[in-house]
VEXTI-248633 format. One line per 4 residues: their letters; for each residue x, y, z of C-alpha. Coordinates in pm, whole numbers. Layout:
BEGIN
a	X Y Z  ...
END
This chain:
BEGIN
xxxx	-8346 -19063 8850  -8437 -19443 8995  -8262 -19779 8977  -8350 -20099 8892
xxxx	-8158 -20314 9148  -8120 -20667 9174  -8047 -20774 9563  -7798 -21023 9646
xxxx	-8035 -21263 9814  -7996 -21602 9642  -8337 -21681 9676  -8626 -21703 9408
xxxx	-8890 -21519 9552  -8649 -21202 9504  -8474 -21251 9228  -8634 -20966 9025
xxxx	-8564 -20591 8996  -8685 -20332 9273  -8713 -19985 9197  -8558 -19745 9412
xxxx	-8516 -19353 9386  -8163 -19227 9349  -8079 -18963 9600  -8023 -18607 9417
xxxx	-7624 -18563 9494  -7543 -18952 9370  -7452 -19059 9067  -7495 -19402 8958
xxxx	-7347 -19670 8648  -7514 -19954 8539  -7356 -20265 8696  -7290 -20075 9027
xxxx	-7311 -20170 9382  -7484 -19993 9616  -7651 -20060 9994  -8045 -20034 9969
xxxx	-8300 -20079 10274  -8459 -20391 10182  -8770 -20575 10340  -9013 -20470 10617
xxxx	-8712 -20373 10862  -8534 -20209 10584  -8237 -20360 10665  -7946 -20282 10480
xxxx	-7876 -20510 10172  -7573 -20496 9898  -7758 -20498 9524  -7656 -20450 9229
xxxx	-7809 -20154 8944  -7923 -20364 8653  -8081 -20026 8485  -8106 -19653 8531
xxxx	-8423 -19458 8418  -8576 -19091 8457  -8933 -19141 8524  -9138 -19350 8676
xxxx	-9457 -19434 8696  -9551 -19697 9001  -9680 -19601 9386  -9561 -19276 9499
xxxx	-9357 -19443 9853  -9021 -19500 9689  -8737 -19595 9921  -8407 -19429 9843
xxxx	-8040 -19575 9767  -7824 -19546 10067  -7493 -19502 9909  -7291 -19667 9621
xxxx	-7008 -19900 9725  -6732 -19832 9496  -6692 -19564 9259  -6690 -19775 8967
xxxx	-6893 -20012 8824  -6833 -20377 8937  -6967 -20533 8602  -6931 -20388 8279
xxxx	-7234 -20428 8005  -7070 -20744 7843  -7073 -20871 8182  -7466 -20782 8299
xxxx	-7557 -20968 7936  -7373 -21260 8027  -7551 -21298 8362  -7901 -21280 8206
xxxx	-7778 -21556 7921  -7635 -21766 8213  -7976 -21730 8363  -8159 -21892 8074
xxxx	-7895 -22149 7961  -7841 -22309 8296  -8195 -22204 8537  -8013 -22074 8729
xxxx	-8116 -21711 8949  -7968 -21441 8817  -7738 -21329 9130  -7614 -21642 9112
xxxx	-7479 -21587 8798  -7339 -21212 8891  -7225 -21358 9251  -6924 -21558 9030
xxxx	-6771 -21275 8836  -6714 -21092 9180  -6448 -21183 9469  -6674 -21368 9717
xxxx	-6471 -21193 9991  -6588 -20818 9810  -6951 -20907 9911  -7031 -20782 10256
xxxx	-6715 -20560 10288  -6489 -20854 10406  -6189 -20787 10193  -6065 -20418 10130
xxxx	-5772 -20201 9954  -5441 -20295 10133  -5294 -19932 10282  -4915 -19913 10375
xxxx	-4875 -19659 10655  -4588 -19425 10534  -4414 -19149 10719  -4222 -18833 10660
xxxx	-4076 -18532 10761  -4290 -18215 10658  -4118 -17947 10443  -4159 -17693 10741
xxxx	-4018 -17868 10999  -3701 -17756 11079  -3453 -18025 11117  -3153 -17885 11295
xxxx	-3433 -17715 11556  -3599 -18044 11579  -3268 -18239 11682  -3172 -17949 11931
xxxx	-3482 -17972 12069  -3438 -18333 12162  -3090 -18274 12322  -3013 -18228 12747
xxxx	-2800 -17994 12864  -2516 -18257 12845  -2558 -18305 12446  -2693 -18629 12494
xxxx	-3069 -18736 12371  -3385 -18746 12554  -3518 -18998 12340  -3235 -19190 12166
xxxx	-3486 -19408 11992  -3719 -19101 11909  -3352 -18892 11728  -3252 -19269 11580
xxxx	-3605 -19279 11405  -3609 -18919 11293  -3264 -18926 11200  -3323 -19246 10935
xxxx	-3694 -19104 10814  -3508 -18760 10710  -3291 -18958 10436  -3607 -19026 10265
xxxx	-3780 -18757 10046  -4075 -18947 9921  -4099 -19110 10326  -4062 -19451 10414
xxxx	-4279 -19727 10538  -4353 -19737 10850  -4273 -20130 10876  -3926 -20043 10729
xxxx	-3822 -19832 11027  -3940 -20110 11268  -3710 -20342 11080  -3413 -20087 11100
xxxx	-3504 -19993 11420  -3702 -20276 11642  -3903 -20144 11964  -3950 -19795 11764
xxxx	-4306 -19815 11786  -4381 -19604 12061  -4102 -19311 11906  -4231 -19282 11559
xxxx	-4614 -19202 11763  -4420 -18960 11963  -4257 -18760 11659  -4597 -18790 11464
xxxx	-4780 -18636 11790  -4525 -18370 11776  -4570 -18279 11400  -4214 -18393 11339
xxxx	-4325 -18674 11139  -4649 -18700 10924  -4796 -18996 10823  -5029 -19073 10489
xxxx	-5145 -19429 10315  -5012 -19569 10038  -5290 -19811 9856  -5067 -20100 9702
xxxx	-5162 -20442 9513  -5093 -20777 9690  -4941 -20981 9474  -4988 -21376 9380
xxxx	-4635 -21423 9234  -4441 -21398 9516  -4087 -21284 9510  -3946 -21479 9245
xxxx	-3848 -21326 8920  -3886 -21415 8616  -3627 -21343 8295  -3781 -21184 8006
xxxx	-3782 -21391 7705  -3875 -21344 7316  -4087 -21557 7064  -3909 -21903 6944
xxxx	-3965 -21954 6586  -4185 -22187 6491  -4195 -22522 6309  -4471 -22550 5973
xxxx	-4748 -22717 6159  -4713 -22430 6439  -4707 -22139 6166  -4994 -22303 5981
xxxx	-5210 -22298 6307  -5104 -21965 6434  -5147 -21812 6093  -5512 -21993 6111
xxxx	-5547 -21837 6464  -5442 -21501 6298  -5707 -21487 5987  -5935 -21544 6244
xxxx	-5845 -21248 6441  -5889 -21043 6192  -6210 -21179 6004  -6350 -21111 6377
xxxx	-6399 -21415 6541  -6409 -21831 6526  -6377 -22137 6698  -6042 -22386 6655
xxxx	-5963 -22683 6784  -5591 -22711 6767  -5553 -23101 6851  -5140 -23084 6923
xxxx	-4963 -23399 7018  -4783 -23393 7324  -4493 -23178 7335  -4594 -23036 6954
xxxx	-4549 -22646 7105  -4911 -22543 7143  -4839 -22294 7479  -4562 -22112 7179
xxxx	-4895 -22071 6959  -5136 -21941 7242  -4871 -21681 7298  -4796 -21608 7010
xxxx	-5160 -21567 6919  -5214 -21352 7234  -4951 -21125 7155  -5151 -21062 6818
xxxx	-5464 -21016 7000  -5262 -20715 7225  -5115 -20566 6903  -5466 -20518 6761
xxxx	-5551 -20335 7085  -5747 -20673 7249  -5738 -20812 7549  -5694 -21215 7650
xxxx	-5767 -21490 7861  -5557 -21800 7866  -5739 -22082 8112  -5582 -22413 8219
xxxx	-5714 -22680 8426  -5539 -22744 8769  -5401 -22528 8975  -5096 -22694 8956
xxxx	-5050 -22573 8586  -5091 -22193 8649  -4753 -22153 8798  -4563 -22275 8504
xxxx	-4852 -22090 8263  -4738 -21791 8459  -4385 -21767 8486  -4373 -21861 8099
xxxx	-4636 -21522 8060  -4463 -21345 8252  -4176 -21375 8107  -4331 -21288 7789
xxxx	-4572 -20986 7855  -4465 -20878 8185  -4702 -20754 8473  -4959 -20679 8274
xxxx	-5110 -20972 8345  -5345 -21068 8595  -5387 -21442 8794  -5733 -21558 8927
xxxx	-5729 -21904 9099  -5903 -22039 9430  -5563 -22051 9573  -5507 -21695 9619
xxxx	-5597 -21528 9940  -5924 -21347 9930  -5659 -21036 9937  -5487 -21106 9649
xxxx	-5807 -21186 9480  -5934 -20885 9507  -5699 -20684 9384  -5626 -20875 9075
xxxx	-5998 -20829 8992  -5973 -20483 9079  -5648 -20416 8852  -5862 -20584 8586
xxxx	-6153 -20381 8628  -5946 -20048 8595  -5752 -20186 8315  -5425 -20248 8365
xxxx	-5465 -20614 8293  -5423 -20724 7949  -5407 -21082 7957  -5578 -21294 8252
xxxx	-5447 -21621 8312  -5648 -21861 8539  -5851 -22218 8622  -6218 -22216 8568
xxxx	-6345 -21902 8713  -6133 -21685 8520  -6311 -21705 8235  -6536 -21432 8434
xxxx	-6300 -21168 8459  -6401 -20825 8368  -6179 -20761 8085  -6298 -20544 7805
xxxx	-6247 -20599 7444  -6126 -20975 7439  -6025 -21076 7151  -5877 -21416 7262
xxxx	-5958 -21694 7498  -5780 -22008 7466  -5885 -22289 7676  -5567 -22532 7749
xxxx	-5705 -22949 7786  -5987 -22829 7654  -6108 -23191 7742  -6049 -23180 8061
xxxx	-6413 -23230 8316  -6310 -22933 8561  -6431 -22690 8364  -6714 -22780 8448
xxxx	-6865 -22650 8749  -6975 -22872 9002  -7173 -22573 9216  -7499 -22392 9102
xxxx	-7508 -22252 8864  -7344 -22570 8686  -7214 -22374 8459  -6936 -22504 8155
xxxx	-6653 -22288 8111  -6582 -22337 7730  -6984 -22226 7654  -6895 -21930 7891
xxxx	-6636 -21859 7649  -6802 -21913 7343  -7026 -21639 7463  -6803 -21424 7578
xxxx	-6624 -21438 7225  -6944 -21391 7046  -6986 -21096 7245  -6618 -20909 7131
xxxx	-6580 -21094 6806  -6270 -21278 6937  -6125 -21593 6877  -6192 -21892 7044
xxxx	-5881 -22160 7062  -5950 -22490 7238  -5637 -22717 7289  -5552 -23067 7373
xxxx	-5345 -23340 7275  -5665 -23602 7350  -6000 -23349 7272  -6303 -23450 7407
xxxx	-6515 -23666 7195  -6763 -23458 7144  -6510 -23163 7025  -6367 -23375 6817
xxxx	-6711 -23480 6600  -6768 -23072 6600  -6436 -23068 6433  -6516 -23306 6207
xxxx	-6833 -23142 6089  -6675 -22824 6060  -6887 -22670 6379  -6534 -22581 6464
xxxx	-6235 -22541 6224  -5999 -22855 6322  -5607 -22781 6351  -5359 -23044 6368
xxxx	-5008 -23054 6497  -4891 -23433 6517  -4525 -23392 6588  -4384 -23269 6867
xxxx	-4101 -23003 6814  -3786 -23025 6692  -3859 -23363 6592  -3821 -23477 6900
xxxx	-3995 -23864 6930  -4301 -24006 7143  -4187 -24175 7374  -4139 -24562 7387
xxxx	-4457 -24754 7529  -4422 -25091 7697  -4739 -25248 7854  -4661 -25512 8126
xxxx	-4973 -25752 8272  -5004 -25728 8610  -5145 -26053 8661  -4851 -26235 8480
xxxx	-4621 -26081 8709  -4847 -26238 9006  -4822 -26516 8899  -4444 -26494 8890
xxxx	-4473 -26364 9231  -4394 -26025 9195  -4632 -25878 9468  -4508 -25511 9477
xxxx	-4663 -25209 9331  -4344 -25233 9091  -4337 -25485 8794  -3990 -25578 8712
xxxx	-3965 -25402 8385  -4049 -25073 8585  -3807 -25112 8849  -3552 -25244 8570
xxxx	-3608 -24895 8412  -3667 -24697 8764  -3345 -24828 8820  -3130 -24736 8506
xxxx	-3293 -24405 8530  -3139 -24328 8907  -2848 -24444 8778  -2780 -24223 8531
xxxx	-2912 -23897 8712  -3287 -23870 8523  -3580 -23812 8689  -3865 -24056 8719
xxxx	-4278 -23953 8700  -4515 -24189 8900  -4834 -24171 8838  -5132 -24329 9020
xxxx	-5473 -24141 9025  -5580 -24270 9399  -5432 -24081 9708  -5374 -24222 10059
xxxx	-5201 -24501 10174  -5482 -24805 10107  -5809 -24738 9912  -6016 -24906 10170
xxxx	-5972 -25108 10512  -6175 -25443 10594  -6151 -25733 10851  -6034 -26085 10715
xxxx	-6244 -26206 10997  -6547 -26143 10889  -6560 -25871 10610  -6675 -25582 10788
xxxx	-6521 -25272 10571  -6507 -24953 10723  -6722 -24707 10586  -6747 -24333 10678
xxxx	-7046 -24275 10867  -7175 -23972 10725  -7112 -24111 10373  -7177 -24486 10176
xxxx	-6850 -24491 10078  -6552 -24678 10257  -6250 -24500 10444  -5924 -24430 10305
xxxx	-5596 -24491 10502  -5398 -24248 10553  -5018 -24414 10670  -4800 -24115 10797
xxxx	-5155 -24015 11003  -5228 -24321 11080  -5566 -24207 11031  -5902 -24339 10818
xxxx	-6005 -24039 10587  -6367 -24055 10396  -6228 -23875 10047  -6589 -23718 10020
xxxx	-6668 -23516 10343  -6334 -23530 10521  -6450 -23703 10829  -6130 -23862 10969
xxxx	-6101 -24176 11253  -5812 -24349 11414  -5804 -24730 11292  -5895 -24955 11554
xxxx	-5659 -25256 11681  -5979 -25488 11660  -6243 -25522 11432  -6534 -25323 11603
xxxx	-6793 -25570 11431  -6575 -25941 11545  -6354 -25808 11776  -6127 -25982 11617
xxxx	-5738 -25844 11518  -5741 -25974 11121  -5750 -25626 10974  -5622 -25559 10643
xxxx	-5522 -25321 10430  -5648 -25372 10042  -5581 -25122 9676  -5289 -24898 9661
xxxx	-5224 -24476 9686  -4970 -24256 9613  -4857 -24277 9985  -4810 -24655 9932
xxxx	-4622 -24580 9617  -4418 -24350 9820  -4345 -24602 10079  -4247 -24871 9807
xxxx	-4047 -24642 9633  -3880 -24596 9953  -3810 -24931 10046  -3702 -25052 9691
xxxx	-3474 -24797 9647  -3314 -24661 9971  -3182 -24328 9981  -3407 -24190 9695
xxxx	-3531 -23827 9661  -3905 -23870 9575  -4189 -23622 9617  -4569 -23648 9633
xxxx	-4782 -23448 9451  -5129 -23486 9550  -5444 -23328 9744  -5299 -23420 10053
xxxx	-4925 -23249 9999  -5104 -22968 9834  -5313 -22828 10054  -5081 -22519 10118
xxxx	-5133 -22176 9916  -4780 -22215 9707  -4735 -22584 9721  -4796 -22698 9378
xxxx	-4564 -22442 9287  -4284 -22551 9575  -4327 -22885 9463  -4272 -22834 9110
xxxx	-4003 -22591 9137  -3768 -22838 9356  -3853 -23111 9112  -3728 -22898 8838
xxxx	-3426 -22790 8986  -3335 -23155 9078  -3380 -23196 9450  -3592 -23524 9387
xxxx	-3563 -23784 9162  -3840 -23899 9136  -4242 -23730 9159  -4523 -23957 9244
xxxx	-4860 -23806 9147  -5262 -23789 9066  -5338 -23648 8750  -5182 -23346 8890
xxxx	-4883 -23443 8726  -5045 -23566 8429  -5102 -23280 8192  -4923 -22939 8092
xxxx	-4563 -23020 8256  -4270 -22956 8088  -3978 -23100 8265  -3703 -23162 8011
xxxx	-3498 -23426 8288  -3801 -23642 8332  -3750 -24006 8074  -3963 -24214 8234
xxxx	-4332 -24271 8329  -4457 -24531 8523  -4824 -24563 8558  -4895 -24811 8870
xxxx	-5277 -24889 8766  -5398 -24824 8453  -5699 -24957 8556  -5813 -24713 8816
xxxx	-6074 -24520 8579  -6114 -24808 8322  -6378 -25008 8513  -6567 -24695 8679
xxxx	-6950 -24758 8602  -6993 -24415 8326  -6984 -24395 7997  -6674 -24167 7954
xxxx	-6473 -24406 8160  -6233 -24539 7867  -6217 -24175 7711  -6110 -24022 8037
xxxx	-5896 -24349 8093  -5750 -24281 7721  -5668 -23965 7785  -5519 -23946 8114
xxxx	-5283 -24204 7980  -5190 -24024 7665  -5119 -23699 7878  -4904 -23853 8117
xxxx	-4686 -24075 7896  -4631 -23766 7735  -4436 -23590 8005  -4128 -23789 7924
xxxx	-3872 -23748 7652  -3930 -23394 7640  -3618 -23271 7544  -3289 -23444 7392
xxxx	-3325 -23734 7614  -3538 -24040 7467  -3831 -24117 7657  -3972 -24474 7809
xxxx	-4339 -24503 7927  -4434 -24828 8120  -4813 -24915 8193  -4876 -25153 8468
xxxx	-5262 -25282 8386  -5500 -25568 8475  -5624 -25523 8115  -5343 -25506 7881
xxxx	-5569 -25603 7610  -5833 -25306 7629  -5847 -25105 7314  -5791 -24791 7552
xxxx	-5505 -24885 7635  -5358 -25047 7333  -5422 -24724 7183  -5302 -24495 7416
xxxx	-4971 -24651 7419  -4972 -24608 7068  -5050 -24256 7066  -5314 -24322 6833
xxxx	-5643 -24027 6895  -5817 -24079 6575  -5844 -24499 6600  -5968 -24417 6901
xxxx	-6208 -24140 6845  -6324 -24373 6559  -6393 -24638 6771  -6578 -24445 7096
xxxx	-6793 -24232 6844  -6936 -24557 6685  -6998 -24706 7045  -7176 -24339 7149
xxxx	-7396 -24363 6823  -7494 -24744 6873  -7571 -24692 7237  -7714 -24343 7188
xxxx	-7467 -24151 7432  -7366 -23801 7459  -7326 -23679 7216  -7611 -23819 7052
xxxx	-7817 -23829 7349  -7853 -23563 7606  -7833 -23664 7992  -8037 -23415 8223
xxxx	-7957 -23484 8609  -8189 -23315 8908  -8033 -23426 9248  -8229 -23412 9572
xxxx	-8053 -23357 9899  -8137 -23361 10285  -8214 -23507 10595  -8553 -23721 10545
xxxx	-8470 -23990 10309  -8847 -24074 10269  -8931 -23718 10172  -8647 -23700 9912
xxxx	-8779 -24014 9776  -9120 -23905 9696  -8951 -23579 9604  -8778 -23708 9338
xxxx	-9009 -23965 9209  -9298 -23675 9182  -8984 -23461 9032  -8958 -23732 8723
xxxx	-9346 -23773 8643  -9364 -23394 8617  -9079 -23300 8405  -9100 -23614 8212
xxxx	-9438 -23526 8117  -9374 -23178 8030  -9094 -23293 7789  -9300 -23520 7655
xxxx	-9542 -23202 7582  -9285 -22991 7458  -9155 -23251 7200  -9447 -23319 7057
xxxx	-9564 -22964 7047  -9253 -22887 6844  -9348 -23153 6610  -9118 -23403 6737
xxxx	-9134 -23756 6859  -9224 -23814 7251  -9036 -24114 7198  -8686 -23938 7209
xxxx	-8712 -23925 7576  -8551 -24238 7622  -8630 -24284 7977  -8701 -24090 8284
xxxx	-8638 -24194 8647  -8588 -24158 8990  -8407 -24345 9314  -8127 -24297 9528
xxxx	-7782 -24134 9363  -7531 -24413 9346  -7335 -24231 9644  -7706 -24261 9863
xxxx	-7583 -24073 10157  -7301 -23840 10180  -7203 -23556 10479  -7435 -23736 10682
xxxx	-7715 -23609 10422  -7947 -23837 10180  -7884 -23799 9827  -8203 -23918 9571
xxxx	-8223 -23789 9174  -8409 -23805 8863  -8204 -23864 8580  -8348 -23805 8188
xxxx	-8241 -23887 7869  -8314 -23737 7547  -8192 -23856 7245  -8042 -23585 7048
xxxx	-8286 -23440 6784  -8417 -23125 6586  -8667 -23031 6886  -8406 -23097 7155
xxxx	-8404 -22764 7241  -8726 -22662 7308  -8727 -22992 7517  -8492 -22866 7737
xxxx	-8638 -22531 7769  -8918 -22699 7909  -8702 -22897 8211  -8510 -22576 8231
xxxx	-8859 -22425 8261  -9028 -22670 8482  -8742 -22725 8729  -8735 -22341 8789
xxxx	-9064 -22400 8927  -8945 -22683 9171  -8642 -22505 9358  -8635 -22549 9736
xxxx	-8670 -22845 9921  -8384 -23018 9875  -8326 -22912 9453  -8112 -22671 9341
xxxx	-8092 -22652 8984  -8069 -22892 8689  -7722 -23067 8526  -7669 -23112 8175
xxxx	-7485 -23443 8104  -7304 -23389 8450  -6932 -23452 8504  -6974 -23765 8723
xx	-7315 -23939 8811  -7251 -24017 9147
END
């Protein structure tokens, strides 16, 4: 027999198959990893087996397969046809595409099964000989500590763990050795699963019944299940019940023998997704998040590759785990930009799971309360069937919007973060014992530092952006590469001692909050206080058992919560992502709005939302205080058709990174005349217009230098036609040719342009 194997080198020149000869005693599965000599020193190399075959017919020198690395196969067929489609939608090499749907710490051995040393007393020791043989003359013990281990170990039948008797019995290392050298003790390992729930329980709970907008989408979700497959958009207002229809719909899937994934956006989400799954199926579900250790990683892929996983539950990456037979994968804020990947292979989660469905026949569910613009117009043409729950639940109502103008309450002199109808309401709230959401999508203390002297700003010096400051550190912090500095006295340009601090964070928030209203409980939820492995979840959990009053946030606390105490919202600055130079900028600025106002009034408390803006007149926010998606889908598809944006236009992004900016520069420029011309080809050759490339250029990235590295691109646009396609093949095809030097791989209307 011989193997096709694919080597995990991430580099072009080897991304292909080798052939190898498969040693006589070894048996081998597709999708297996094995250690092969590779190269002129034959070193030893992981790869994976992309194919088996019986003869073949190639020089006579074959080098053999050392030995396989597990006993099972780490990707499954589904899996292996993925990979090659990931190849060819995104250019990317193929063991880049395998790499993700493994634990990165299961390549090169650095993670392994977790063994519990357990020890007990074999059946032919005799007991009563044992303990007389330990005795002096006198009756008392040799070894007190060695008869005080034995003694405990012979209560237990099955044996006990080794790192139980040291807690029963501390400074008993040295005795259990003893007995085990003696052959009064024997010792074997017990392979357990680390787990990422830590110790809390959860109470089992049962389905709630549901309202006639949740039945009509769940009995949608249903006929799709059984016709064998389908894409929904289930557009639910805040608070309508759409996590009671994804379980619902899940626990369909697992009658009919499927499996499920459920994905949601931020970390910060998967605790509550998972305690409310638990609760509902149990432990057979499975967690995958980049919080876990590279432990506990592991063996939740590994319980899902042996099956004992039915439903996986997980941010982006989680849409690769090996589950078999899924018949459901529901995407939660379906709109949200983190699923996409901002790594090669730039991959988008939702298409992932549109394949992977196509692959099982399952059911596709996308969910949001503001979809994506471009869902939406799928919807609308019936790409994807559109289902609509506008009331929340128990007729419950939206919570009350007020808009105040910031600069009307400057020129009252109100110079605090805090207009005077939010700390009016701030303050009725504290009164009466509810809690209080904060939100403000900047971190850090001031958004950027700068002399009044003479208008030097400090700027990071590995990146064109300016420092953060960060109070409680006291430190400057670049919010791209991390760099930190302490803030000078003096102006290091003037010398001069006129430094000031201008824009706001959530630490300034904090500090405001403080001041205004001494003695408040207030936490802060943002990259900075969430750095830790369980800290979203700490966070959360004390808010929601009342230890703070009041949670000051990012968008962390924007989407998904469910905290039935919380009445009001404040957002500081609506602003933040209204005036950011990309086209999605009210959209995103639309919807973060609409998700956060809806975190209050949850339950039988009525809700107030205030938004602080610059703008109170924007459309965006008019109508996100109003709740109102379609009037404002209505009005952002017109301005995407007029201007020809995505997604009537198609934005194609090749970035160029490294050390020589002059080299980039031609790079890039020499980059855009070739692929630009090949489009060009291709578009005419599949009878189209070369005019639908709307431009093509290259020049710096708007963020020129960042980690102390250039930054140049070539950015094309291609308005959206019949031969689109094979236009993009051709970039896809061309840029494959290009790799090295700088380019990775190319981005399809990219999350962010900077």
């Amino acid at each position: 027999m011989f193997a096709q194997v694919l080597v995990d080198i991430a580099h072009a020149n080897v991304d292909r198959l080798f052939t190898y000869s498969i040693p006589e005693d070894m048996e081998l599965k597709r999708g297996q990893r094995v250690l092969v000599p590779f190269g002129a020193g034959n070193k030893q190399t992981e790869g994976f087996v992309i194919g088996l075959q019986e003869t073949y017919e190639g020089p006579a020198q074959l080098k053999s397969i050392l030995r396989p690395l597990e006993p099972y196969a780490a990707f499954g067929e589904d899996q292996l046809e993925l990979a090659s489609w990931m190849k060819a939608a995104y250019g990317c090499l193929l063991v880049e595409a395998l790499r993700l749907m493994l634990p990165a710490q299961l390549r090169g051995g650095r993670v392994r099964e977790k063994t519990i040393r357990i020890v007990y007393v074999p059946r032919e020791v005799d007991l009563e000989a044992a303990f007389a043989s330990m005795r002096k003359k006198d009756g008392t013990y040799r070894s007190p500590k060695q008869h005080e281990v034995l003694e405990l170990v012979s209560h237990y039948a099955e044996g006990i763990r080794v790192g139980d008797i040291y807690g029963f019995i501390p400074g008993s290392g040295p005795a259990v050795q003893a007995l085990c050298k003696r052959g009064l003790l024997q010792e074997r390992g017990h392979e357990v699963f680390r787990t990422p729930y830590g110790n809390h329980p959860v109470e089992r709970d049962q389905p709630k019944e549901l309202n006639p907008a949740q039945k009509q989408a769940y009995f949608a979700i249903a006929a799709g299940l059984e016709q064998g497959g389908g894409i929904f958009l289930l557009h639910g207002v805040t608070g309508s019940g759409k996590t009671e229809v994804y379980l619902q719909s899940i626990a369909l899937a697992l009658e009919a023998g499927g499996k499920a994934i459920m994905l949601v956006p931020e970390i910060s989400l998967t605790p509550q997704a998972v305690d409310r799954f638990r609760a509902r199926f149990g432990d057979r579900i499975a967690v995958l998040h980049s919080h876990l250790s590279p432990g506990e990683r592991f063996d939740e892929w590994r319980r899902i590759r042996l099956g004992q996983v039915d439903v996986v539950i997980g941010a982006r990456s989680a849409v690769f785990a090996p589950l078999e037979n899924i018949r459901l994968i529901v995407v939660d804020e379906e709109h949200e930009s983190s699923y996409r990947s901002e790594m090669t292979p730039r991959y988008s989660a939702i298409e992932v799971a549109k394949k992977r469905c196509r692959q099982w026949g399952g059911v596709l569910v996308l969910g949001s309360a503001t979809p994506g613009v471009d869902s939406y117009l799928k919807a609308c043409r019936g790409t994807y069937k559109l289902l609509e729950m506008p009331e929340r639940v128990q007729n419950i109502p939206m919570p009350e919007t007020e808009i105040v103008d910031m600069r009307q309450e400057f020129a009252a002199g109100n110079t605090s973060v805090f207009s005077a109808p939010l700390q009016g309401r701030l303050q009725a709230c504290l009164e009466t014992g509810q809690q209080a959401i904060l939100f403000l999508n900047r971190r850090g203390y001031s958004t950027f530092v700068s002399c009044r002297g003479c208008g030097y700003v400090f700027e990071c010096p590995d990146c064109d952006v300016s420092m953060t400051y960060h109070r409680q550190e006291n430190l400057l912090k670049c919010h791209y590469c991390g760099k930190t500095a302490p803030l000078p006295r003096l102006c290091p340009q003037c010398g001069k001692p006129y430094i000031k601090y201008f824009g706001i964070g959530t630490e300034q928030v904090e500090q405001q909050l403080l001041d205004t209203f001494p003695g408040v409980q207030a936490l802060r939820m943002d990259l900075d206080t969430t750095r830790g492995k369980t800290a979203h979840y700490d966070i959360l959990s004390a808010f929601a058992r009342g230890d703070a009053q009041v949670l000051i946030g990012t968008q962390m606390v924007a989407k998904g919560l469910d905290l039935p105490n919380v009445t009001l919202v404040g957002v500081i600055a609506a602003d933040a992502s209204l005036h950011i130079p990309d086209y999605r900028s009210c959209e995103r600025t639309f919807q973060l709005l609409t998700q956060v106002a809806g975190r209050a009034g949850r339950a039988d408390k009525p809700g107030h939302v205030v938004i602080q803006t610059y703008s109170p007149e924007h459309p965006a926010i008019l109508l996100a205080a109003r709740q109102d998606y379609r009037q404002f889908y209505e009005m952002e598809i017109k301005k995407r058709r007029l201007f020809l944006f995505p997604p009537y236009a198609v934005f194609l992004r090749a970035l160029f990174i490294g050390p020589q900016e002059g080299q980039l520069q031609a790079r890039s420029a020499e980059f855009a005349r070739g692929i630009g011309e090949e489009v060009r080809v291709a578009l005419e050759k599949a009878g189209g217009d070369s005019q639908a490339l709307l431009f093509c250029e290259a020049g710096p990235a708007p963020v020129r230098r960042r980690e102390g590295l250039y930054r140049y691109q070539a950015i094309l646009k291609l308005a959206r036609t019949a031969q689109t396609g094979a236009a993009m093949r051709a970039a896809y095809a061309y840029a494959a040719l290009q790799r090295g030097d700088g380019f990775g791989t190319l981005e399809v209307n990219p999350g962010d342009m900077f």
